[in-house]
N, C-alpha and C positions, 0 to 999 in steps of 0.2 A: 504494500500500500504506500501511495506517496505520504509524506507529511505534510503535515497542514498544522503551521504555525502565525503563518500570519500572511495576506494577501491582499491586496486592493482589486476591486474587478466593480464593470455596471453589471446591472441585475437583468432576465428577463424577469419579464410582469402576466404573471397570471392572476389574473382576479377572478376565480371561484372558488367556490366552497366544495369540500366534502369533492376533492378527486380523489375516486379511490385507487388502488393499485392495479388494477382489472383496466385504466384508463392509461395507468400509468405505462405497465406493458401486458397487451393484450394474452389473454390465458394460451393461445396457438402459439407463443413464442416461447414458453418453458419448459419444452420438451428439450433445451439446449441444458449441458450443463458449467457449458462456457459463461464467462462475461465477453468473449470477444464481439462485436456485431450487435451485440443489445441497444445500442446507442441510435443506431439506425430505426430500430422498431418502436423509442421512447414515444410515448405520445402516437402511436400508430396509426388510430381510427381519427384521430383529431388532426395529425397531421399530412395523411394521404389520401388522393382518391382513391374510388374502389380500384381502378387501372393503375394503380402504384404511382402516380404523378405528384406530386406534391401542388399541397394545395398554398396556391398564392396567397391567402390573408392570415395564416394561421402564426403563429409567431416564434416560433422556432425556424421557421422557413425564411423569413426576413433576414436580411443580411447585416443586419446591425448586430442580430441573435448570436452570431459565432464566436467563438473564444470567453465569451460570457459565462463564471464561473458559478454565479448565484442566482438560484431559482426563488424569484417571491412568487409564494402562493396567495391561495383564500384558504379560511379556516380548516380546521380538521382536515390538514393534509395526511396523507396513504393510509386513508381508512378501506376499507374492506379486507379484502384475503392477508395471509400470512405472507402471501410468495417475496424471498428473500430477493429476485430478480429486477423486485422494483427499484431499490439503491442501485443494483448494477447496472439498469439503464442510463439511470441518471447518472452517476459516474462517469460509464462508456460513452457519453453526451461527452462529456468534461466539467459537470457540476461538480463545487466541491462541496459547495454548501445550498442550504433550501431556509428560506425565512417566511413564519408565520404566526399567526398566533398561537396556534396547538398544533399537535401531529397526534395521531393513531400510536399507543404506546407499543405494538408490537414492527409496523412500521421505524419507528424511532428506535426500539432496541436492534435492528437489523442494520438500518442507516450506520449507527455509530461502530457497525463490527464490521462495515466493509466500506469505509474513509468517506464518509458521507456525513457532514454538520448539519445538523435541525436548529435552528436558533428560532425562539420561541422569543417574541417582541410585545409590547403593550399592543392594544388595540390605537392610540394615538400613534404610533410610531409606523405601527402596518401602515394606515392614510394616510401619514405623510408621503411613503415611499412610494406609495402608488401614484399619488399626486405629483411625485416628480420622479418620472420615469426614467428620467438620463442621468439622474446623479449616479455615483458613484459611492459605492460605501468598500469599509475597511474593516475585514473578519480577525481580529486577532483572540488566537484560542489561546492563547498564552497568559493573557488577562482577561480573559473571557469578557470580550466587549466588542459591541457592534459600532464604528464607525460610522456617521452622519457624515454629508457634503456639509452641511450648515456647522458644524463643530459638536454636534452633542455627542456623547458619548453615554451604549445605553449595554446595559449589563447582561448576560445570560449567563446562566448556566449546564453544565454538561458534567454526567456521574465523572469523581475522579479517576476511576479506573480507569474508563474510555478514554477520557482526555488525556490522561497520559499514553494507550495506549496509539491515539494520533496525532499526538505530538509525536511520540517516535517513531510512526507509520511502519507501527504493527498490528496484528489481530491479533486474537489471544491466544493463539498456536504459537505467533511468533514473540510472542511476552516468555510464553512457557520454556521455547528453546533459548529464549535469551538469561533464564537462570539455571543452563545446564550444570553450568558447575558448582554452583550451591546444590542443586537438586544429587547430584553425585557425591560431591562430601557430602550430607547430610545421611547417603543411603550408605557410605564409606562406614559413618559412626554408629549406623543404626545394624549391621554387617558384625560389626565389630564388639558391640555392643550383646547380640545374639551369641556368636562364638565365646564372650568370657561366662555362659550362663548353660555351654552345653555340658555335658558330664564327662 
């Protein structure tokens, strides 16, 4: 997973409510069990025609849309299914982060296991952002703080373990191999410990 410790990027602007995952990436596409290619299918029904054309007004398609790191939503973002696919669309897009007022808690525990930020914002601060569409804000997970064009600076936060875990753009596989050698001395003393107690 990369890190994500601090970045500046504009936002795309989705303003609805309640997208659930099933929107996010459609249920025919998780019969993969890559992330490669899911980026393509994000938003699928919403952003292609039936003939695979993309459709002109939808806003990932817009060419302002690209290189754009942070998705604002509408409320109760990736509510429905569990499917872990939906972060990895959005990642394989190049989201890093998603801003809203709430997200779906099993959505959000999936988000933060595969390098995907949920920043959860007041309701004043959502309408502001929506209201200006082209500023520019600054995610630092480091001080867990959402950067304003205007100068504010608005707080979130995110479980420590996660946040450590992408700060050092690991999953928890790779937390686990990263205290191999604790995890080995510790079985060294427990080893050793057995052996002064055989007969």
């Amino acid at each position: 997973m990369e890190k994500i410790i601090t970045f500046k990027s504009h936002f795309v602007s989705m303003p609805v409510d309640n997208i659930d995952t099933d929107q996010i990436i459609p249920a025919r596409f998780l019969k993969t069990i890559s992330k490669v290619g899911l980026g393509d299918q994000l938003f699928n029904d919403w952003r292609y025609e039936a003939d695979g054309s993309p459709k002109a007004d939808f806003v990932l398609n817009q060419p302002s849309a690209k290189g754009r790191k942070v998705l604002l939503a509408g409320d109760n973002f990736g509510c429905g299914s569990s499917r872990e696919h939906a972060p990895w669309a959005l990642t394989q897009y190049g989201f890093q982060a998603v801003i809203s007022t709430s997200f779906a808690d099993i959505f959000k525990g999936n988000s933060l296991k595969n390098g995907l930020l949920p920043v959860v914002v007041p309701k004043d601060i959502h309408s502001w952002l929506f209201a200006n569409p082209e500023s520019e804000v600054e995610v630092d997970l480091a001080a867990q703080q959402l950067k304003l064009a205007d100068g504010r600076a608005v707080s979130f936060t995110v479980d420590p373990f996660m946040r450590h875990c992408l700060l050092e753009g690991v999953d928890e596989l790779g937390y686990i191999l990263g205290q191999e050698s604790h995890i080995a001395a510790f079985e060294a003393t427990r080893i050793g410990s057995i052996n002064t107690l055989a007969p």
